[in-house]
N, C-alpha and C positions, 0 to 999 in steps of 0.2 A: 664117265664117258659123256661126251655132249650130246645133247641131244637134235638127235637128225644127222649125227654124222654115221657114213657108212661101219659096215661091220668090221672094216679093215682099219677104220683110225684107230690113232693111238689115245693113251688114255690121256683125257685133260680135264682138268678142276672144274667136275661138274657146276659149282655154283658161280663160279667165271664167266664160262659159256651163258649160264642160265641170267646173267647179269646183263648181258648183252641183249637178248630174246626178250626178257623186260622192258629194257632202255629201246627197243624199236617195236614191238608190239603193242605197248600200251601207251606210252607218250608220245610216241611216234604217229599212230593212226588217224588220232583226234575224234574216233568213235567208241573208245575204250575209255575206263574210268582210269586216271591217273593212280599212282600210287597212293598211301595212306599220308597225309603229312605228319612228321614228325612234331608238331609242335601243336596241331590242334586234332590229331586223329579220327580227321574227318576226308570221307572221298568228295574229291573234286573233280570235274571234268578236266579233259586234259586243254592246254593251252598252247598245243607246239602242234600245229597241223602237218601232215607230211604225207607224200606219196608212198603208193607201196613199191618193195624193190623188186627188181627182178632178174639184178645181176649183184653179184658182190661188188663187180667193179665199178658200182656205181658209186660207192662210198669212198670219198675222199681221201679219207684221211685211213685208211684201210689198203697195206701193202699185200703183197705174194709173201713177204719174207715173216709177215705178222704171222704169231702163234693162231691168233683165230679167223685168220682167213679160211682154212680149209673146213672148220666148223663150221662161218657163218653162209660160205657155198654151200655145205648143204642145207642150212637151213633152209634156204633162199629157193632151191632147186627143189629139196624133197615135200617142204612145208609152206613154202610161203607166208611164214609169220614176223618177217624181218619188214622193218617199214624206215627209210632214211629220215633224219631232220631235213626241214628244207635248203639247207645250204651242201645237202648232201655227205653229210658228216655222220662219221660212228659213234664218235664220244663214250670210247670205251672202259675210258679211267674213272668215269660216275663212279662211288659208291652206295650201296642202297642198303635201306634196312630189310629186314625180316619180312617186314608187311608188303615193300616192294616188291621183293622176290616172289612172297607166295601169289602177290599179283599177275605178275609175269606167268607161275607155275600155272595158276588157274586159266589164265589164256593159251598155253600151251595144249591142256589138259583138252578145254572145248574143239582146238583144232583137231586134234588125235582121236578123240569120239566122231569128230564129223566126218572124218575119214572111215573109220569103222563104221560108223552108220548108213555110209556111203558104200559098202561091200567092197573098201580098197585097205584092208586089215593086211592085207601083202606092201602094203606101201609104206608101213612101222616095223621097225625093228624089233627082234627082241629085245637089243640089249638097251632100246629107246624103253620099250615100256616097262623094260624093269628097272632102268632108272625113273623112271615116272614115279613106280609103284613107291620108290623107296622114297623119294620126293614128297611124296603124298603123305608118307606115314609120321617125317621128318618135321613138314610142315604143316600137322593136321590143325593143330589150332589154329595158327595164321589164316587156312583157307574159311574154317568154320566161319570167323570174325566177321571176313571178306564175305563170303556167302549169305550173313546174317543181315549186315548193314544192307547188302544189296538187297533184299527179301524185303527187309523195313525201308527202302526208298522207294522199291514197287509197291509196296500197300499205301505209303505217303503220297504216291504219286496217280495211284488208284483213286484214292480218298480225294483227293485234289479234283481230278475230272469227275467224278462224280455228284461232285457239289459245287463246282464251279457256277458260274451265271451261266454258261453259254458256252458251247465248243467250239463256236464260229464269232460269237461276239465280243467285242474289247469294248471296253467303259473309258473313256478320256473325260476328265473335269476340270472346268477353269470355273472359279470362285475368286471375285474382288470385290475389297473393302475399298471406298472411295469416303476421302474426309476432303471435302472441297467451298469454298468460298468464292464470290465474285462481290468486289465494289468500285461505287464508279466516282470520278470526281465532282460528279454534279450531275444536275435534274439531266434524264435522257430521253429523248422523243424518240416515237416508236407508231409506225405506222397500225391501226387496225386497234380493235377491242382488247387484242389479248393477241395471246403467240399464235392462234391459229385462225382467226376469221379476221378478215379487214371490210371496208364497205367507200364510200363515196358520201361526202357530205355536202347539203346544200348551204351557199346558193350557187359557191363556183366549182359544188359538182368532184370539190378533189378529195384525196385518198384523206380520212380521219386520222388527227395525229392524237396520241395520248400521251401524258407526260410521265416519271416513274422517276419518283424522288427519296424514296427509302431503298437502303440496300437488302437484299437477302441475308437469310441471317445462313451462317455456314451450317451444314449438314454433313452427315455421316451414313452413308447408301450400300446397299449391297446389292450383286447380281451375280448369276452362277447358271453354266452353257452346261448339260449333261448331253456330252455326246455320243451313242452307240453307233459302233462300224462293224458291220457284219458282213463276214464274205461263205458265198455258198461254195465258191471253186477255186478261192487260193489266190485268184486276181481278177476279180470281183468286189465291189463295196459300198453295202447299204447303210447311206448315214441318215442317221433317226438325233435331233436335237433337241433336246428339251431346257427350255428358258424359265427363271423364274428370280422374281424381286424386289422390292418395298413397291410399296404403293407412294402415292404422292403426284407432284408434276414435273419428277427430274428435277436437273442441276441446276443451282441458283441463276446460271445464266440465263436460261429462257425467261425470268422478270423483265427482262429489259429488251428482247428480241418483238420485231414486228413482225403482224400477220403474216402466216405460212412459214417462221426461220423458226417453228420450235427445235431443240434438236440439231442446231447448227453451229454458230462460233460461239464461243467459248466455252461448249459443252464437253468433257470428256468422254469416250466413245464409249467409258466401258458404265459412265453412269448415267444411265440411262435406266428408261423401264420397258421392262420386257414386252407389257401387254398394255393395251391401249389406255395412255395417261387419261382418258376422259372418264375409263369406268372405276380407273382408282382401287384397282383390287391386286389381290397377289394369287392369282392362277399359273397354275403352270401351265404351259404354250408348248405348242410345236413348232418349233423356228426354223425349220430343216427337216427334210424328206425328199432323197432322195438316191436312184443308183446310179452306180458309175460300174460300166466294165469294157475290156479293150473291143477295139474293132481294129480291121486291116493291118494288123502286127501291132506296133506302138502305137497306134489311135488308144482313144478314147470314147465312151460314149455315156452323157450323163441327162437321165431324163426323170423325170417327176413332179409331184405336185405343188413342191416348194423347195425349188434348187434358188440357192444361194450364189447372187451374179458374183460377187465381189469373193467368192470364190474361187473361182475362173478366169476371172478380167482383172488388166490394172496393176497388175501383184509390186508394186514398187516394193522395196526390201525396207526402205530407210521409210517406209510412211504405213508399215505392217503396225495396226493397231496395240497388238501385246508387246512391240519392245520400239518402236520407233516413233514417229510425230502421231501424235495419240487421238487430237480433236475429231469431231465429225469433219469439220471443215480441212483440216490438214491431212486423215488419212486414205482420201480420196475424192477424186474431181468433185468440186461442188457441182458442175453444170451434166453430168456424165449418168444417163440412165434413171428412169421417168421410177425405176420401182427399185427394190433392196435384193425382193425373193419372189419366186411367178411358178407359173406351173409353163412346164416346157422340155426344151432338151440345149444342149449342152454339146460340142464335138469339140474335140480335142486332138491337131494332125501334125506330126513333128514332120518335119520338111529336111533331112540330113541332120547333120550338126550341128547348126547353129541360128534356125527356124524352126518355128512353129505357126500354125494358123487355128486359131478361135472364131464359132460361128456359135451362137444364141439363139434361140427365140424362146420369150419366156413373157409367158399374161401375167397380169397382178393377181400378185395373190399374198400379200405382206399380213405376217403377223399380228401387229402392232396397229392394225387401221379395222375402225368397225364396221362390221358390212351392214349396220343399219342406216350408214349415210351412204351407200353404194357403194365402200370398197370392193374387193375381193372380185373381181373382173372374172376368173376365171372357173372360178363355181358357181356363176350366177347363169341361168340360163337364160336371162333378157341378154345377156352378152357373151358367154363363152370366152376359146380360146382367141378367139378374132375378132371381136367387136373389143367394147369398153379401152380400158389401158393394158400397151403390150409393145415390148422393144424386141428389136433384130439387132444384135451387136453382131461386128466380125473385127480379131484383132489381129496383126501381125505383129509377132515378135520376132528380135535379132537378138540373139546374144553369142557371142563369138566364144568366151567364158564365162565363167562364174563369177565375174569382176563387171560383168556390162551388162544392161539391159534395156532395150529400146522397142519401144510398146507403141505401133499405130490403131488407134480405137475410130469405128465409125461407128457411129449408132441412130437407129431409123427407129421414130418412135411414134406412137397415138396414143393419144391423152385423151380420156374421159374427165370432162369439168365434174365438180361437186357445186352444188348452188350454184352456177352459171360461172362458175371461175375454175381455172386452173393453176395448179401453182400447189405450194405445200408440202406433204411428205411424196407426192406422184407428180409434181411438175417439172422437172427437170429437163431443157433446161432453162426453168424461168425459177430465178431463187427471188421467192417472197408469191403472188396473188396477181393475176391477169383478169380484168375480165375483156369486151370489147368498146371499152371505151364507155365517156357519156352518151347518154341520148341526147342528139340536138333535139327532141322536143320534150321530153319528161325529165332530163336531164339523169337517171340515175343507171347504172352501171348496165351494158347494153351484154346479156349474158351468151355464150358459149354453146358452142355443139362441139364433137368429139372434134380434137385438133393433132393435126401432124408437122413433127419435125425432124429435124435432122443434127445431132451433132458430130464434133470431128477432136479429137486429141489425141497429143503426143505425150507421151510419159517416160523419163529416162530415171537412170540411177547408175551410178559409177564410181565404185570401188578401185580410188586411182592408188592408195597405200593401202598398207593393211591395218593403217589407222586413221586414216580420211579419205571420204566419199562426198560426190556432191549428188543432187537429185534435183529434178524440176519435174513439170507438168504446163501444158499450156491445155484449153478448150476453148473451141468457138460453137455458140449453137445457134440456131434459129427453130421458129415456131411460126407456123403460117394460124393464124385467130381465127378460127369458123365464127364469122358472130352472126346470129341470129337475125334475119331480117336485112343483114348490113354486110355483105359478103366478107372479103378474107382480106386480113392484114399482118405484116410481119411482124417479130419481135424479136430481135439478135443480139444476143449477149455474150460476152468471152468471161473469162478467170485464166486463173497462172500464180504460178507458183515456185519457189527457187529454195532449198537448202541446202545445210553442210551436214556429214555425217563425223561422229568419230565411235569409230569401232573400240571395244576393248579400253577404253578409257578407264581409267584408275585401276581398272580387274579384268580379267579377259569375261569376255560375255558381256560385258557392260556394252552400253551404248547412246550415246549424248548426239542430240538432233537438235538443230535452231533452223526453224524456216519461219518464210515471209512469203505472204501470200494476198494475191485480192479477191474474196471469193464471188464479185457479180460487178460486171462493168456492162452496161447499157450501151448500145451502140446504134439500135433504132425500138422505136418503139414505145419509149418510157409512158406515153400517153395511156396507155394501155396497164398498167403498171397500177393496183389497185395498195400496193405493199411491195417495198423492197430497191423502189428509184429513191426515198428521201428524200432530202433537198438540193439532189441531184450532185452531191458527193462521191467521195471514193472509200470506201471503206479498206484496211487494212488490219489484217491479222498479223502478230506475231508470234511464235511461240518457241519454248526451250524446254525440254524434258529432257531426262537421263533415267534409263531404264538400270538399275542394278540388282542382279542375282547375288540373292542370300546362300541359295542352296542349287540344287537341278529342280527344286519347285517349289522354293520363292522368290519374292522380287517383290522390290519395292520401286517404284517409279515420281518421284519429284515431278512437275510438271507445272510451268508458268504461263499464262496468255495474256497481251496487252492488245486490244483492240481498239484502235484509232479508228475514229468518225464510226462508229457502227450505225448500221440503219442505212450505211449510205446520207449521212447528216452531217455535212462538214461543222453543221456548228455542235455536235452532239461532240463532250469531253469523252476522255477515252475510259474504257472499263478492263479493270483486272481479274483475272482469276487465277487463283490457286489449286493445287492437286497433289494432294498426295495418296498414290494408290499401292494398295496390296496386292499381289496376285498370287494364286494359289493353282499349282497347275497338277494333275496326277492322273 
């Protein structure tokens, strides 16, 4: 007899019927365990999601004139254990094994207790529960099996949360191996001592050049982001990152970079050193702190003591550090925001479809910089969140689809000098060492009070096939120069930037990027310029990378740089580098 058909039906092949109650109660629901597979006899979730029914007529392919029409009305009516495929289909010619069936039967079985247990023991038949019963006896090992492996996937699954790291926290790790080289074709002048301090030499008072006529020898680097995301309410999320990796002074291209560009062209982005190249150690950092949770429906709100800008802002697709134009200098504005990571907040406001608005404010508070020469603005109590170095960015984006994106950035900034200059890892947007000029009477570099400015960029990307994309970036900035004793003088500099993308290149996931860029064009001010005008050149980047996936988490990434006149030195020959990076992501 089927079961759930009244006491009046006639008699039909119990295990037909029950064939059916299978094939929609358990495959059908997508909260049920699938049947056993036949070929690895293992339970798998099911993969066929579907509503539940609540007419027969719903089912398509299921007439009046079918044998198991009037069976599966009542199932549908008395039990509620029938569930359609989504295209609302019975698919009643399935055959199934043993293991499937008792599948079915055990689902049946919990429906028929919950009803008894429910005091509606009037709502089962008899001639339902003595086919049950006989079901049961028929199929007692089968259920056994079923019931056993399920016992052992709750205790697996016990054991799991009980040892897990965290109920609420997820571990994400990016680990890269970087094997990189840079040489140049001849002797290269380089404003300042070294890659981070410049000065003024007498008697005419200008920026010190030094010469650098050996090449770096190539290297072999590693660095590795541990990031924990922890959410306390489902959408909510506290990111904790932890940095760490060689010691040294980074990529062979800072030999040749003048005062304030450590860290800049032809450096790749991911080699680099975590923690401050002066102290030369391998400590693990905290490079991120902070939460993110909604506000006003799809807002956003992101505040803490080291929120990461270039998180939030900028996002170009094609210049995304892990798979697109990789350098410091190519994956985002060189002139765009005075710090990296600040203590502050974060808003997030989607405006319809096809807008959003970003607003910032966030004090220094960079990892990588030591606060025994003043960094860290914003645990310092001589300056706090308001005084020392601190930007107000606000961004508008457009993006109509997932194929556009058009990014206006302003950003309103106060620059705290270090030894009376600005400029370096926090001057942006002055690329290289300011101070306020000579002194007409001692003639030596006339030093700085806290300075404000202002910059302005547009940033686009456009995915015009689904195998080429172009991207650019323009920025203009200025810097009004608090000098000491000598009131305020401007210093206005642009950059720009233009590439090609191709998606999916050789492999799908691949991705191959060539752009050109100029990262610091002087437009007043150069006098001022202690590091970074040269000999009043134009400097030019190039660069070609192709990001290729081994696995879902590896990748290897190729990556070439030619930099013409660097320094800003039209007579400086140009310098190569090389990259080939691992990345490891999990």
């Amino acid at each position: 007899m089927a079961l759930g058909s009244p006491a009046s039906a006639s008699e039909i092949e119990t295990s037909q019927t029950l064939e059916q109650l299978n094939q929609y109660s358990l495959e059908g629901t997508g909260s049920a365990l699938s049947p056993v597979s036949n070929s690895t006899s293992e339970l798998v979730t099911a993969d066929t999601e579907a509503a539940q029914v609540t007419s027969v007529s719903q089912l398509s392919d299921v007439r009046p004139t079918d044998w198991a029409f009037q069976a599966l009305q009542s199932l549908v009516e008395r039990y509620g254990v029938i569930a359609g495929y989504p295209d609302g289909t019975f698919r009643g010619n399935r055959a199934l094994t043993r293991y499937e069936f008792a599948a079915g039967l055990n689902a049946a079985l919990d429906r028929v207790n919950e009803l008894i247990a429910a005091g509606l023991a009037d709502k089962v038949s008899r001639e339902d529960l003595a086919t049950l019963q006989r079901l049961q006896e028929q199929f007692a090992a089968e259920l056994a099996t079923l019931r056993g492996r399920v016992d052992s996937l709750e205790a697996r699954t016990a054991e799991l949360e009980a040892n897990q790291f965290s109920t609420t926290t997820k571990l994400n790790a990016l680990a890269w191996f970087n094997f990189t080289g840079a040489s140049a074709d001849g002797t290269i002048r380089a404003e300042g001592n070294d890659a981070f301090t410049a000065a003024r030499t007498p008697p005419d008072n200008r920026a010190a050049v030094r010469r650098i006529d050996e090449d770096p020898n190539v290297i072999f680097s590693s660095l590795v982001w541990l990031t924990l995301n922890t959410s306390f309410t489902g959408k909510d999320n506290l990111i904790t990152q932890l940095a760490f990796s060689d010691a040294g002074l980074g990529s062979p291209a800072n030999l040749y970079v003048s005062g304030g560009l450590y860290n800049t062209w032809g450096t790749p982005f991911t080699d680099q050193i975590a923690s401050d190249a002066a102290v030369d150690d391998r400590r693990v950092i905290l490079r991120e702190l902070a939460y993110d949770f909604p506000i006003f429906g799809n807002g956003r709100l992101v505040i803490g003591p080291r929120v990461n800008w270039y998180r939030y802002f900028d996002g170009n697709r094609f210049t995304f550090f892990l798979t697109g134009a990789g350098s410091f200098n190519s994956s985002g504005s060189t002139l765009l925001n005075t710090i990296d990571r600040g203590a502050g907040a974060v808003a997030i406001l989607p405006i319809g479809e096809q807008f959003d608005v970003r607003v910032g404010y966030l004090a220094e508070n960079n990892e990588f910089l030591p606060a025994s020469l003043g960094y860290g603005s914003a645990s310092r109590t001589d300056q706090g969140l308001f005084s020392g170095t601190n930007t107000l960015t606000a961004q508008l984006t457009y993006s109509p689809s997932n194929n556009f994106g058009l990014r206006l950035i302003y950003n309103r900034l106060n620059i705290q000098p270090i030894f009376g200059q600005i400029g370096g890892a926090t001057g942006e947007p002055i690329y290289g060492l300011a101070d306020g000029g000579a002194n007409p009477i001692t003639g030596v570099g006339i030093p700085l009070n806290d300075s404000s400015g202002h910059a302005f960029a547009v940033s686009l990307d456009w995915l015009i096939t689904p195998g080429f994309g172009i991207f650019g970036r323009y920025t203009y900035g200025s810097v009004e120069l608090d000098r000491v004793g000598f009131g305020s003088r401007g210093l206005n500099s642009q950059s720009y930037q233009v590439g090609l993308a191709f998606p999916d290149l050789f492999k799908p996931g691949a991705l191959a990027v060539l752009t050109a860029l100029v990262p610091f064009s002087v437009t007043r001010g150069q006098e001022f310029l202690v590091s970074g005008f040269g000999d009043g050149g134009k400097q030019y980047d190039i660069e070609l990378s192709y990001f290729l996936p081994l696995t879902d988490n590896i990748a290897i990434v190729p990556s070439f740089y030619a930099i013409i006149h660097p320094n800003n030195f039209d007579s400086n020959p140009a310098v190569y580098v090389g990259n080939l990076r691992t990345q490891f992501s999990f």
